[in-house]
N, CA, C and O atoms as CSV, one atom per row, in Angstrom:
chain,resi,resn,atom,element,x,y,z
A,1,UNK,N,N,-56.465,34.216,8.435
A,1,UNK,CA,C,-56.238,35.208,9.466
A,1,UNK,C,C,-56.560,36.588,8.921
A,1,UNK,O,O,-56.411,36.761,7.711
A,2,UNK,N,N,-57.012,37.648,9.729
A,2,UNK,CA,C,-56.875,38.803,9.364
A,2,UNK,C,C,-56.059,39.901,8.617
A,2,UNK,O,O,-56.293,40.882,7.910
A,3,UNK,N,N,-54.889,39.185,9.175
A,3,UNK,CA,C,-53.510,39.820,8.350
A,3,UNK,C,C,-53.340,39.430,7.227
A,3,UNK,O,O,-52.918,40.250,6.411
A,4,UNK,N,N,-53.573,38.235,6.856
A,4,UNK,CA,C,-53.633,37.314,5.131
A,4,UNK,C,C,-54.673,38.665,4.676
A,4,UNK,O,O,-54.187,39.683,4.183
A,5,UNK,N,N,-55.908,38.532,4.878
A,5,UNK,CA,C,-56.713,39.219,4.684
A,5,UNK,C,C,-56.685,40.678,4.484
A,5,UNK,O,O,-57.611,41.067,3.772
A,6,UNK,N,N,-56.073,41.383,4.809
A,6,UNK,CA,C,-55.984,41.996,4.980
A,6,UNK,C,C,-54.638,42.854,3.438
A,6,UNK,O,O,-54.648,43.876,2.752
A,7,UNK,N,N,-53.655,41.568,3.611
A,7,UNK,CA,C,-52.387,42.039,2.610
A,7,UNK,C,C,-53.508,41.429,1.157
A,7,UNK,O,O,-53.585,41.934,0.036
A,8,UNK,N,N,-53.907,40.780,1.444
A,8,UNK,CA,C,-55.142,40.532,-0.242
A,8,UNK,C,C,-55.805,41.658,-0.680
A,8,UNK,O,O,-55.928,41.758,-1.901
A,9,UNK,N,N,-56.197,42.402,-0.089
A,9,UNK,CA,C,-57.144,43.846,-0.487
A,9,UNK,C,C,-55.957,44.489,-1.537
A,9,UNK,O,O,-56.270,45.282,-2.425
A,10,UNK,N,N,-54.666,44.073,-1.328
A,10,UNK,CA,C,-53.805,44.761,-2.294
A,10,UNK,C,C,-53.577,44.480,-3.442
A,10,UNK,O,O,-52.839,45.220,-4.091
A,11,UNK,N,N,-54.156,43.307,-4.036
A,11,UNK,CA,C,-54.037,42.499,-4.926
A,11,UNK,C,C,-55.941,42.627,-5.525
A,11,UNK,O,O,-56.991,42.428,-4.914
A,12,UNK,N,N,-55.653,43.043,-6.955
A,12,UNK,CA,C,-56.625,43.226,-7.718
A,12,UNK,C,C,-57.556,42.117,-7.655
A,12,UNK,O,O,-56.905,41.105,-7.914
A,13,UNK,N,N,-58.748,41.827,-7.439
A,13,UNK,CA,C,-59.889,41.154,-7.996
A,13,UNK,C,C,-59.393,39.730,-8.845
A,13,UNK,O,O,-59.136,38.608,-8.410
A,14,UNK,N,N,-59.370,40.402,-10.555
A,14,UNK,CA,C,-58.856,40.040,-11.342
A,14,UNK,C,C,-57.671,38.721,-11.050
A,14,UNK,O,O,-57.828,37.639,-11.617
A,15,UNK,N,N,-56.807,38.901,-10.358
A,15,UNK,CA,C,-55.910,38.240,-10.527
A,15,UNK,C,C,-55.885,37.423,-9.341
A,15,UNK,O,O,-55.170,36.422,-9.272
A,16,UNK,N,N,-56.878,37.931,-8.101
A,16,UNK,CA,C,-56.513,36.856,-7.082
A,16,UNK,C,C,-57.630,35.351,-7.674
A,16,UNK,O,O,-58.603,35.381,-8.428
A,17,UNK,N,N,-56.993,34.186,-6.977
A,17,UNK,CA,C,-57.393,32.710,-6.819
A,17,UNK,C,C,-58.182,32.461,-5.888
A,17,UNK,O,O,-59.351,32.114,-6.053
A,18,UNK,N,N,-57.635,32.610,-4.837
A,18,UNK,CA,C,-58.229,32.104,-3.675
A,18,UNK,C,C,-57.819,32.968,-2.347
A,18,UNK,O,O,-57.116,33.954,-2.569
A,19,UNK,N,N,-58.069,32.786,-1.420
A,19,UNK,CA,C,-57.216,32.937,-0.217
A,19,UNK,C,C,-58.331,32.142,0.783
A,19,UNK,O,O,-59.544,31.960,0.883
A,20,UNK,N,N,-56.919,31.763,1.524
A,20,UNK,CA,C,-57.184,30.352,2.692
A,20,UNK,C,C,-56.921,29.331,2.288
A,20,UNK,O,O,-55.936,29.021,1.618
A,21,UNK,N,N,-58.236,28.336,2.843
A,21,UNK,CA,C,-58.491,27.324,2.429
A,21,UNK,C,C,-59.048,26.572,1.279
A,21,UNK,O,O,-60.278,26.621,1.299
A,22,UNK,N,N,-58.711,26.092,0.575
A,22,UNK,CA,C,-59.217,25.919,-0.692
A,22,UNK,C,C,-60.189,24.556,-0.214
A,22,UNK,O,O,-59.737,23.456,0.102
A,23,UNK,N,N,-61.757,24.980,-0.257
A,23,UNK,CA,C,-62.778,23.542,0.117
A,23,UNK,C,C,-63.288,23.066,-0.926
A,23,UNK,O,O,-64.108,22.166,-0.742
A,24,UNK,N,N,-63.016,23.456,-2.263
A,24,UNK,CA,C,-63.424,22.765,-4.036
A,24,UNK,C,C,-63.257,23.743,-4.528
A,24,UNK,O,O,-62.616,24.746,-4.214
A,25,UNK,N,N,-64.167,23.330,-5.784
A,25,UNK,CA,C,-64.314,24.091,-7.028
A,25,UNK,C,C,-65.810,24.014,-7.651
A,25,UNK,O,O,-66.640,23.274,-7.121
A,26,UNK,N,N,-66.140,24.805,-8.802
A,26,UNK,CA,C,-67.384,24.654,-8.882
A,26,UNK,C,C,-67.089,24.316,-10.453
A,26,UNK,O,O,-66.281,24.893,-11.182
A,27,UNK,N,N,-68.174,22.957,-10.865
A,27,UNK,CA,C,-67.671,22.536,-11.841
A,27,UNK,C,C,-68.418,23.485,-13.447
A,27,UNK,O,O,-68.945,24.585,-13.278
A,28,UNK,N,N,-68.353,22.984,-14.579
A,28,UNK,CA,C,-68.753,23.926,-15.467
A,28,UNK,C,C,-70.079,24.214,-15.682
A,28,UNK,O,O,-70.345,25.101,-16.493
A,29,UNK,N,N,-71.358,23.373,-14.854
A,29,UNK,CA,C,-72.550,23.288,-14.492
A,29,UNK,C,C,-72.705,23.906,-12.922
A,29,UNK,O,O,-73.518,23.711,-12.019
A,30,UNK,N,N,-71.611,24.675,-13.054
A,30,UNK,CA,C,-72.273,25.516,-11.675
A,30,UNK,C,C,-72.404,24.726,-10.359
A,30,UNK,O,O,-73.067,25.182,-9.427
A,31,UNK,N,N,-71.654,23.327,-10.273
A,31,UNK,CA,C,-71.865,22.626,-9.226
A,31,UNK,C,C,-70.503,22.477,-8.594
A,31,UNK,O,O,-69.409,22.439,-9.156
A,32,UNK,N,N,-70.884,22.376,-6.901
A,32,UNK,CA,C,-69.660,22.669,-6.465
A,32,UNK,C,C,-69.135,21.288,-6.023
A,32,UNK,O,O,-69.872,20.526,-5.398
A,33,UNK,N,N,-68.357,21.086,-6.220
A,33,UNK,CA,C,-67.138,19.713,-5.674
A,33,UNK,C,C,-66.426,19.984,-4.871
A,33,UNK,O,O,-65.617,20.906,-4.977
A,34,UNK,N,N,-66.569,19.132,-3.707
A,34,UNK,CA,C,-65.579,19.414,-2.843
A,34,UNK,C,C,-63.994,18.825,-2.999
A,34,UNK,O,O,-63.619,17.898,-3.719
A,35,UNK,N,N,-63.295,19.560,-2.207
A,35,UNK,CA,C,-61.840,18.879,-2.511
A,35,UNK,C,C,-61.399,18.048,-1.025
A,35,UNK,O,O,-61.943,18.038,0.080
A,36,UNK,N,N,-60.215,17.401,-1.530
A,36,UNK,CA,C,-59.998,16.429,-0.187
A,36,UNK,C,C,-59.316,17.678,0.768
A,36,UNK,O,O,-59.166,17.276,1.922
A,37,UNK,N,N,-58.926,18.905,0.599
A,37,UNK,CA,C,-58.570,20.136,1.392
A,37,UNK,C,C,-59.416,20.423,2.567
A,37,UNK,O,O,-58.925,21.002,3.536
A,38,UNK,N,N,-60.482,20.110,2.552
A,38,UNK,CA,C,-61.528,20.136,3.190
A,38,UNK,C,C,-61.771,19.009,3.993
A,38,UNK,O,O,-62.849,18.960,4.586
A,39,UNK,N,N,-61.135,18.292,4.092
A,39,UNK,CA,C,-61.558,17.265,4.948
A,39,UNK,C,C,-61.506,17.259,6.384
A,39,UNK,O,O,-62.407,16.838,7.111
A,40,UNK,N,N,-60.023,17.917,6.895
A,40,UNK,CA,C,-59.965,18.293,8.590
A,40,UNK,C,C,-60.353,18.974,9.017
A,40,UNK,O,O,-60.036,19.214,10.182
A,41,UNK,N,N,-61.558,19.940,8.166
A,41,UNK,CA,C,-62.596,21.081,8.812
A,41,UNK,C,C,-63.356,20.430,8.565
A,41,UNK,O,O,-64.176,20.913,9.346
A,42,UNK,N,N,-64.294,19.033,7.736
A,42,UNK,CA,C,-65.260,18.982,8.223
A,42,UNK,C,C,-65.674,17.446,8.490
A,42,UNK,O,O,-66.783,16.919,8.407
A,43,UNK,N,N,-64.119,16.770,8.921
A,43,UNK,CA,C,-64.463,15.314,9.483
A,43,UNK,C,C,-64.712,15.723,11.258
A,43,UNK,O,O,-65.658,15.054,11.676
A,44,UNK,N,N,-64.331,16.295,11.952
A,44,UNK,CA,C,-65.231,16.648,13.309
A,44,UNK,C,C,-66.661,16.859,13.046
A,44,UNK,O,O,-67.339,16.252,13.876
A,45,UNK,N,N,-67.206,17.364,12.373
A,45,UNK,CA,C,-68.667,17.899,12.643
A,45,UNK,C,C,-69.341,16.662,11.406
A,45,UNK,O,O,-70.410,17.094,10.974
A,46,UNK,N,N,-69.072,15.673,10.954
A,46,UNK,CA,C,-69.641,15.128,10.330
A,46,UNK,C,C,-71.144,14.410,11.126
A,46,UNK,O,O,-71.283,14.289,12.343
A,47,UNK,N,N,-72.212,13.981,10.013
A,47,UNK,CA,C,-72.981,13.673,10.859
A,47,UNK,C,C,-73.267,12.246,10.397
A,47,UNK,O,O,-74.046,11.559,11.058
A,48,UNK,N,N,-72.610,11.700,9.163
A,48,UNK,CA,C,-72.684,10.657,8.802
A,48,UNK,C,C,-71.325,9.908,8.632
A,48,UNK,O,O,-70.487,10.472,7.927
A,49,UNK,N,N,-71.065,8.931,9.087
A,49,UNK,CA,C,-70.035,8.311,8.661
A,49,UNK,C,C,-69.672,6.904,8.358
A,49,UNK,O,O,-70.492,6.098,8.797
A,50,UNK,N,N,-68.428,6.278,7.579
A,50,UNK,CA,C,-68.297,4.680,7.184
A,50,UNK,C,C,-67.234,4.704,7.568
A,50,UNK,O,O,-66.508,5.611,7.162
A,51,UNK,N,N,-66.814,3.910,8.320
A,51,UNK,CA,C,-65.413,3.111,8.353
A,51,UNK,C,C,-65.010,1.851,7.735
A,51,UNK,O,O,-65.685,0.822,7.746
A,52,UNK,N,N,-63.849,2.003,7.189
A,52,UNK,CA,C,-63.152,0.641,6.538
A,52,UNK,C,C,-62.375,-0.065,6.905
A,52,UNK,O,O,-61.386,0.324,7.526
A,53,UNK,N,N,-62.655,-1.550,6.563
A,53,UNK,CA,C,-61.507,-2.259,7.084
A,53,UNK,C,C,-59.707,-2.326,6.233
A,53,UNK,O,O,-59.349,-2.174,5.065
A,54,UNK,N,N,-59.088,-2.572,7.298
A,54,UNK,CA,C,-57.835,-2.350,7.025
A,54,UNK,C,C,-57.391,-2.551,5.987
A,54,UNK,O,O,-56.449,-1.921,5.505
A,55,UNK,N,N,-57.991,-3.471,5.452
A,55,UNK,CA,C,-57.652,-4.347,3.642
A,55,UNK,C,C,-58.351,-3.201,2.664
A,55,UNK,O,O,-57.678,-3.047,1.644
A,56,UNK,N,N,-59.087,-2.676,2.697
A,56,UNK,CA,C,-60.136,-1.553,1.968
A,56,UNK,C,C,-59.421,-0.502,2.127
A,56,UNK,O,O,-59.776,0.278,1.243
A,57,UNK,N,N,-58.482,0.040,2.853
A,57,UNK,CA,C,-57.800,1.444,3.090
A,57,UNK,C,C,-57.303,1.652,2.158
A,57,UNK,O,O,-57.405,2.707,1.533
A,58,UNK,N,N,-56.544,0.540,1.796
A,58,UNK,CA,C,-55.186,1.401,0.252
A,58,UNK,C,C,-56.294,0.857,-0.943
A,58,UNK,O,O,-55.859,1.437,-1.938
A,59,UNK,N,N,-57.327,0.167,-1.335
A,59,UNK,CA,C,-58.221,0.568,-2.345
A,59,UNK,C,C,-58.931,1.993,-2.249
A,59,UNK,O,O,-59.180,2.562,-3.312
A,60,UNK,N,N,-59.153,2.391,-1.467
A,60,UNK,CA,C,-59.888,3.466,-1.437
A,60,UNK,C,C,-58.859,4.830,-1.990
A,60,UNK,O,O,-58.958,5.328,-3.112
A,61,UNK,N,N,-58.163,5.149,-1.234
A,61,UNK,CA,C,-56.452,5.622,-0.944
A,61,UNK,C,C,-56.251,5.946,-2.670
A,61,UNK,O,O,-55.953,7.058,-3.107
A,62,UNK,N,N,-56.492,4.674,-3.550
A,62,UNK,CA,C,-56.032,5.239,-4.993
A,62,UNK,C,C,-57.379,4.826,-5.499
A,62,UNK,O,O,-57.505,3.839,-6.223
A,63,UNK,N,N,-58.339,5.538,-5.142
A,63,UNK,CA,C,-59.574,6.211,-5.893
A,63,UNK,C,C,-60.829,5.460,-6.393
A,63,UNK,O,O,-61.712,5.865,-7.149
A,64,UNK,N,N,-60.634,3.816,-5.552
A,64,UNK,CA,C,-61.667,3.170,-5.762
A,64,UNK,C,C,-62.752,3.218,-4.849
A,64,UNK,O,O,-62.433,3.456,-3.684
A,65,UNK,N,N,-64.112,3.029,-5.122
A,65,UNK,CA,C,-65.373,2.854,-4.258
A,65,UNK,C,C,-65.121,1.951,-2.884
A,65,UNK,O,O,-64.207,1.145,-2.709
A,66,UNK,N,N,-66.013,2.252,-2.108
A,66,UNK,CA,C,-66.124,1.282,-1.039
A,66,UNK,C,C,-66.998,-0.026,-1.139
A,66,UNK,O,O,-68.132,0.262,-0.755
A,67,UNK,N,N,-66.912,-1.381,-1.513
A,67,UNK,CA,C,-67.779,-2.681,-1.684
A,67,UNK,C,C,-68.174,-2.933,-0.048
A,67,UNK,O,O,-67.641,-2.367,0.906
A,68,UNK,N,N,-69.004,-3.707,-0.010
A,68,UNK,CA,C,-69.462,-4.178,1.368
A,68,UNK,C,C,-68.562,-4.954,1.902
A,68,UNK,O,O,-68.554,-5.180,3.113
A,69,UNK,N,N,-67.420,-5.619,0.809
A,69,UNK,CA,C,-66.953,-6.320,1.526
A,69,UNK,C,C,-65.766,-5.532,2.314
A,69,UNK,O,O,-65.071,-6.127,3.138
A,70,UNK,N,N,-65.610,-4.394,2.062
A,70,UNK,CA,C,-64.305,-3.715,3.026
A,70,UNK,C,C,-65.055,-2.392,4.079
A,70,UNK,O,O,-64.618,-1.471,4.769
A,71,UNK,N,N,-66.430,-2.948,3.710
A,71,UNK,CA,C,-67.216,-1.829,5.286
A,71,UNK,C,C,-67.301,-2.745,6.371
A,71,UNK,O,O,-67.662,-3.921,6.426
A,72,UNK,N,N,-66.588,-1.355,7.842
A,72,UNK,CA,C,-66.394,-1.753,8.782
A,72,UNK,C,C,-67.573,-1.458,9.605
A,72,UNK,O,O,-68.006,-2.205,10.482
A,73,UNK,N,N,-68.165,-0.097,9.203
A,73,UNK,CA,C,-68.998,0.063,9.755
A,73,UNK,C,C,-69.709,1.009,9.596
A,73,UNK,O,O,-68.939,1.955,9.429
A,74,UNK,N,N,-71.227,1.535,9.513
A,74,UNK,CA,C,-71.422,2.466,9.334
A,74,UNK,C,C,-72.692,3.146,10.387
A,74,UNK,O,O,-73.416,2.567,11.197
A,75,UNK,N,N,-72.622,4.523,10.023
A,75,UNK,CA,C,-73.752,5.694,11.228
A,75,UNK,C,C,-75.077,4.696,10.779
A,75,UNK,O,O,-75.482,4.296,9.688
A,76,UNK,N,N,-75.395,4.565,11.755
A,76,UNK,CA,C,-76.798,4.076,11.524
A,76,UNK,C,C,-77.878,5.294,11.146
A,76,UNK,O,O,-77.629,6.459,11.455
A,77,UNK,N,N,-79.120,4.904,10.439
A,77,UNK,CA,C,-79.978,5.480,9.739
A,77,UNK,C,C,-79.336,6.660,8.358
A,77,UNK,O,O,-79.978,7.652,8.016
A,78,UNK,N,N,-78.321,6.363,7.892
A,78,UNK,CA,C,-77.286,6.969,6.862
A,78,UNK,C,C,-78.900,6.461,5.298
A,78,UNK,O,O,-79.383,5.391,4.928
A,79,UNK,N,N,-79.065,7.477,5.025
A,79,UNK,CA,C,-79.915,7.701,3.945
A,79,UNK,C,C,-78.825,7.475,2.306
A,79,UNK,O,O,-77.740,8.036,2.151
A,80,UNK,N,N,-79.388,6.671,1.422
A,80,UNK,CA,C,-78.719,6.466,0.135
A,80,UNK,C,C,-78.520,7.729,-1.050
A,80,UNK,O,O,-79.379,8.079,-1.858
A,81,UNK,N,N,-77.221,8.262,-0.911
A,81,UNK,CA,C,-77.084,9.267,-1.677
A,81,UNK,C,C,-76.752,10.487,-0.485
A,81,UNK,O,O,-76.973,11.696,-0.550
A,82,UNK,N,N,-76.178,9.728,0.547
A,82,UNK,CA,C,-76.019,10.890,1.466
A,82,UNK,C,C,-74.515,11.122,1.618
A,82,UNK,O,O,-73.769,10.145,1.544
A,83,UNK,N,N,-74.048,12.265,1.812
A,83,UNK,CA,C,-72.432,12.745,2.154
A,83,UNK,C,C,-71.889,12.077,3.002
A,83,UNK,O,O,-72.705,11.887,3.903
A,84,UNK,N,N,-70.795,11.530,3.250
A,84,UNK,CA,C,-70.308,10.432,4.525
A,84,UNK,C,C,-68.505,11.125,3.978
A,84,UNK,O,O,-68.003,11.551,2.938
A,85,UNK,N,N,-67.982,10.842,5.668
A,85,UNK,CA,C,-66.776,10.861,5.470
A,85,UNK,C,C,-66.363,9.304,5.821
A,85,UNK,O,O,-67.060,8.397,6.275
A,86,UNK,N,N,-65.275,9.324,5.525
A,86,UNK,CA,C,-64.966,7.730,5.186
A,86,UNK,C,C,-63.814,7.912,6.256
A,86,UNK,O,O,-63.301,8.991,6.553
A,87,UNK,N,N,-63.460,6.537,6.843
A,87,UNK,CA,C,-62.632,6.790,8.209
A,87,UNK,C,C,-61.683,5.011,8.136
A,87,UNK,O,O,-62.275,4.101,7.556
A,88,UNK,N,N,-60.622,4.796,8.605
A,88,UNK,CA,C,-60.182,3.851,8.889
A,88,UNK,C,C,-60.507,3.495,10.197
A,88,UNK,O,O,-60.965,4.272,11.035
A,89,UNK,N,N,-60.221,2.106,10.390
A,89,UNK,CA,C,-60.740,1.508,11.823
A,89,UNK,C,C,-60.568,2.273,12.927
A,89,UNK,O,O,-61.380,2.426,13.839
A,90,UNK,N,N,-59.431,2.777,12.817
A,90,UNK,CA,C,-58.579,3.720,13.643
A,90,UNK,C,C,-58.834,5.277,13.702
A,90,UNK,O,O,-58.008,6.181,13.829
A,91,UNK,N,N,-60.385,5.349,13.558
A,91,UNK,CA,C,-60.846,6.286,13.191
A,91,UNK,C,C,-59.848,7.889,12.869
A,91,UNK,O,O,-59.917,9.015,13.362
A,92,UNK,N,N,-59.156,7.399,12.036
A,92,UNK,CA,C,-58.534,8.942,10.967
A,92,UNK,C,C,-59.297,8.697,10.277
A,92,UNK,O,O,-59.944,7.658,10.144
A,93,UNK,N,N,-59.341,10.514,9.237
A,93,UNK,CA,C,-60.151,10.795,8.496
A,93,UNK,C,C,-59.238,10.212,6.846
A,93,UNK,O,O,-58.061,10.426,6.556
A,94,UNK,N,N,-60.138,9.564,6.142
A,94,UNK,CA,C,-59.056,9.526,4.808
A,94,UNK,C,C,-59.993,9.848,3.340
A,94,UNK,O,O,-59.455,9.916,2.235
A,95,UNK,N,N,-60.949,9.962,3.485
A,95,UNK,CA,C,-61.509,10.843,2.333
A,95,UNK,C,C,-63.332,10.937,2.859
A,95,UNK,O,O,-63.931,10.626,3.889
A,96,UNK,N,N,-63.664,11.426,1.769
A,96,UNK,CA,C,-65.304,11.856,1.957
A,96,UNK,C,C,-65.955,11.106,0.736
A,96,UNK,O,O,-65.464,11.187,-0.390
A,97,UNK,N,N,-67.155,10.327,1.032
A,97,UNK,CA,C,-68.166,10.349,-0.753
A,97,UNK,C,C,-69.472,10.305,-0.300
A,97,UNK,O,O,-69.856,10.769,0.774
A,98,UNK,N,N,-70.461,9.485,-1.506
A,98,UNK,CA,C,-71.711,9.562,-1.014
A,98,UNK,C,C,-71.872,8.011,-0.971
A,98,UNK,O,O,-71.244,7.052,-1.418
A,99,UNK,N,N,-73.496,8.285,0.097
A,99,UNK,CA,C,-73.441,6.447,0.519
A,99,UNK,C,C,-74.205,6.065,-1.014
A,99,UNK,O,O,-74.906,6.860,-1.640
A,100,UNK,N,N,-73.944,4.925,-1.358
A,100,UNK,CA,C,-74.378,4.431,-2.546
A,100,UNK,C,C,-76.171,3.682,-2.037
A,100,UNK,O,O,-77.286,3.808,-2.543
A,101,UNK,N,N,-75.606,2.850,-0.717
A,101,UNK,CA,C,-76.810,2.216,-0.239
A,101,UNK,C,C,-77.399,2.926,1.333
A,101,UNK,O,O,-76.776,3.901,1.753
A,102,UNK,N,N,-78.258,2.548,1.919
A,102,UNK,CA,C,-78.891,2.920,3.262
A,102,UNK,C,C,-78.198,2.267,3.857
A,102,UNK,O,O,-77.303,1.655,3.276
A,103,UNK,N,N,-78.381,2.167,5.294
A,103,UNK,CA,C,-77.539,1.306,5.834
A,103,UNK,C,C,-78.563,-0.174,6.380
A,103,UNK,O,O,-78.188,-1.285,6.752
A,104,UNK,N,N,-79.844,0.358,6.239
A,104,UNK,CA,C,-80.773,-0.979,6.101
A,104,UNK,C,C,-80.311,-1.895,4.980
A,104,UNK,O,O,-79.987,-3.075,5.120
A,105,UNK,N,N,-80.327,-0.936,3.427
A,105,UNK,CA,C,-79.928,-1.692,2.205
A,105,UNK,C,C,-78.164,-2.226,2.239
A,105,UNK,O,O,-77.697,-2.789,1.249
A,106,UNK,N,N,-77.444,-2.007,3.284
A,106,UNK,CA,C,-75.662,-2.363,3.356
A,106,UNK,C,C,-76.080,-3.658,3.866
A,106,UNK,O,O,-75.688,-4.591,3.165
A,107,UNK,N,N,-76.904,-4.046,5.096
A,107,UNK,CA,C,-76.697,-5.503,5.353
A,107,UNK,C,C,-77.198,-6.345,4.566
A,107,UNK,O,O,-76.462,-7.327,4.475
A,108,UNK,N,N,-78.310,-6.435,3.821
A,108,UNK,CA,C,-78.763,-7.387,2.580
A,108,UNK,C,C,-77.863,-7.257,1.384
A,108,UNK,O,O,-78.047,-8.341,0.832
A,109,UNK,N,N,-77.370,-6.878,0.962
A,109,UNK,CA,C,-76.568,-6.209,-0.313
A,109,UNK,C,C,-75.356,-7.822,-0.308
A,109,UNK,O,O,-75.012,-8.530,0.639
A,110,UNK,N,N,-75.029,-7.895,-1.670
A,110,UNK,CA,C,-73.749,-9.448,-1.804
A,110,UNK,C,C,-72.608,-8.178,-1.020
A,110,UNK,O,O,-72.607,-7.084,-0.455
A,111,UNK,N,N,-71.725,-9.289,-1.494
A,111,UNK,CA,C,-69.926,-8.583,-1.087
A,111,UNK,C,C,-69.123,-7.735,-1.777
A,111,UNK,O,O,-68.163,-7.121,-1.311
A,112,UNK,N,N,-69.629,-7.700,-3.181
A,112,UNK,CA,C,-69.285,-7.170,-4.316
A,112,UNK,C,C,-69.986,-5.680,-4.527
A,112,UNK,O,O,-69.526,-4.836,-5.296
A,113,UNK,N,N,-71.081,-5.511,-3.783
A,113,UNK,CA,C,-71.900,-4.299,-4.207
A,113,UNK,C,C,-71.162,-2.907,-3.685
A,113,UNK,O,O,-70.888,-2.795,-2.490
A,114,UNK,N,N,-70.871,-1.919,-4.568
A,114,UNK,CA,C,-70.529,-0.848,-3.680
A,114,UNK,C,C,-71.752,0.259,-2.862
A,114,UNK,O,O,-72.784,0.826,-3.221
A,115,UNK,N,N,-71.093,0.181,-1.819
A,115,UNK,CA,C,-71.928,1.049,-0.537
A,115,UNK,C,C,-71.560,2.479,-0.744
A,115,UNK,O,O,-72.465,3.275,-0.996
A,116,UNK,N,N,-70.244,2.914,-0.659
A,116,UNK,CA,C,-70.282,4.569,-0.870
A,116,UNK,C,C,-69.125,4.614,-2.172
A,116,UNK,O,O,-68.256,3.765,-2.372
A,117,UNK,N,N,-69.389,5.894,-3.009
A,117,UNK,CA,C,-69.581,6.538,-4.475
A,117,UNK,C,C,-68.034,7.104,-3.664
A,117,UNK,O,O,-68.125,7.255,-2.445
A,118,UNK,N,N,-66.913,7.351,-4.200
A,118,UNK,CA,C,-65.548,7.458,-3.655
A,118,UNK,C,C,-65.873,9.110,-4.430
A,118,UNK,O,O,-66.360,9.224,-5.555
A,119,UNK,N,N,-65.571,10.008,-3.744
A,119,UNK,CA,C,-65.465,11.032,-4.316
A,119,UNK,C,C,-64.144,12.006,-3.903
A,119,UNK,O,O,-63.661,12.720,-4.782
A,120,UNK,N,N,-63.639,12.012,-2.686
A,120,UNK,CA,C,-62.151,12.742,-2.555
A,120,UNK,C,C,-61.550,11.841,-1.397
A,120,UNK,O,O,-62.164,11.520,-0.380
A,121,UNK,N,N,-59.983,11.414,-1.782
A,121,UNK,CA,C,-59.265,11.081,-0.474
A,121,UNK,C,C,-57.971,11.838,-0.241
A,121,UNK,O,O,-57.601,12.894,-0.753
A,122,UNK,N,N,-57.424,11.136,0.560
A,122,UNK,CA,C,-56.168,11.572,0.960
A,122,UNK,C,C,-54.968,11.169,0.487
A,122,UNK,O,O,-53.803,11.469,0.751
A,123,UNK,N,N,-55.503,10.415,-0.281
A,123,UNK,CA,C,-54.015,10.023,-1.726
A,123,UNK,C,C,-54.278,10.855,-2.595
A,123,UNK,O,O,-53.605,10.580,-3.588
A,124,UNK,N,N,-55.047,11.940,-2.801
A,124,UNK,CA,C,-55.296,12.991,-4.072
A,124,UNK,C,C,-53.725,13.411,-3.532
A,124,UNK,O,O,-52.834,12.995,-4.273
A,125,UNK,N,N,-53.291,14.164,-2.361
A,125,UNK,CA,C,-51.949,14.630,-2.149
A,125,UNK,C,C,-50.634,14.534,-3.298
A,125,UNK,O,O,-49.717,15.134,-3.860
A,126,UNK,N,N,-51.250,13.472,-3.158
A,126,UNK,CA,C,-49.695,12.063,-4.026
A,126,UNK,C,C,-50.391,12.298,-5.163
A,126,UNK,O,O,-50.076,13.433,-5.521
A,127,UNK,N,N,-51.406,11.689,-6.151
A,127,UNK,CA,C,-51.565,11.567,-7.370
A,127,UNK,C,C,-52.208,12.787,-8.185
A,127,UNK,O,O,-52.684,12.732,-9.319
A,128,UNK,N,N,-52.113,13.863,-7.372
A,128,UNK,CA,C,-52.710,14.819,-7.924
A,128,UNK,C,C,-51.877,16.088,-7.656
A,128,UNK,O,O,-52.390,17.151,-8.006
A,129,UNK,N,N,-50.554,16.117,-7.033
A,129,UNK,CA,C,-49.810,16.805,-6.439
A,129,UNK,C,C,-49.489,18.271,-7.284
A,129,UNK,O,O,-49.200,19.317,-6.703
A,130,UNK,N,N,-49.593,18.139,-8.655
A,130,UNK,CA,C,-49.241,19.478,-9.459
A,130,UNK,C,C,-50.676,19.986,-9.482
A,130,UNK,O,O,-50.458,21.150,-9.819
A,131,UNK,N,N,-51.926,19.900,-9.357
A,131,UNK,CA,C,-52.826,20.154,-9.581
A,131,UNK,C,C,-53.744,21.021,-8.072
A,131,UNK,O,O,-54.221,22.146,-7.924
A,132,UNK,N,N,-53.678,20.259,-7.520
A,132,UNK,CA,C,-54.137,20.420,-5.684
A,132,UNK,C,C,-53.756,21.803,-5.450
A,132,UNK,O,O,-52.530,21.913,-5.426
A,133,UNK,N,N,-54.342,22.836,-5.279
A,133,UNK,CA,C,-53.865,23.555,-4.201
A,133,UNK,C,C,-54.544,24.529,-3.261
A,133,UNK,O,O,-53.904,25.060,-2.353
């Protein structure tokens, strides 16, 4: 808001963190990572997405990949190495990664292969709780 904004101008450079929303960090190669903070600003406008089945939710949840065998479904024409938010059947949002395969290469692929690269969920909350903010 403006008013946040506004009481920050009072606070030196130097010492401020952040203000708002915190959407990552940028790692020591200058690359930016997103955080799971970011997820309810940008699971509406997503343009790619996977959903999981119900059994795949709490693997994912504590920080494992998505295998074919717990994809429910995915955006068709989804390019390999592309950003996807990851969704339960019930379409909530529960984390973001990248697709590992195409979605041509998801239906040939065994059961075992992982499809998307797990990169932030919504169990970071819980297992990352002193750290997050």
């Amino acid at each position: 808001s403006e008013k946040l904004l506004k009481v920050a101008t009072s606070i030196p450079r130097d010492n401020l963190v952040s203000l708002g929303t915190c959407f990552g960090k940028f790692t020591k190669t200058q690359k930016f990572r997103l955080s799971v903070t970011a997820l309810d600003f940008l699971a509406p406008y997503a343009k790619y997405k996977v959903w999981v089945k119900p059994g795949s939710e709490q693997s994912f949840l504590y920080g494992n990949h998505v295998l074919k065998s717990g994809l429910g479904r995915i955006t068709e024409n989804t390019a390999q190495y592309q950003g996807v938010v990851v969704y339960s059947m019930a379409d909530v949002p529960l984390g973001f990664g990248v697709a590992a395969k195409s979605t041509q290469e998801c239906r040939k692929v065994d059961p075992m292969a992982i499809v998307v690269f797990h990169q932030a969920d919504v169990g970071e909350y819980v297992r990352n709780e002193d750290t997050l903010t």
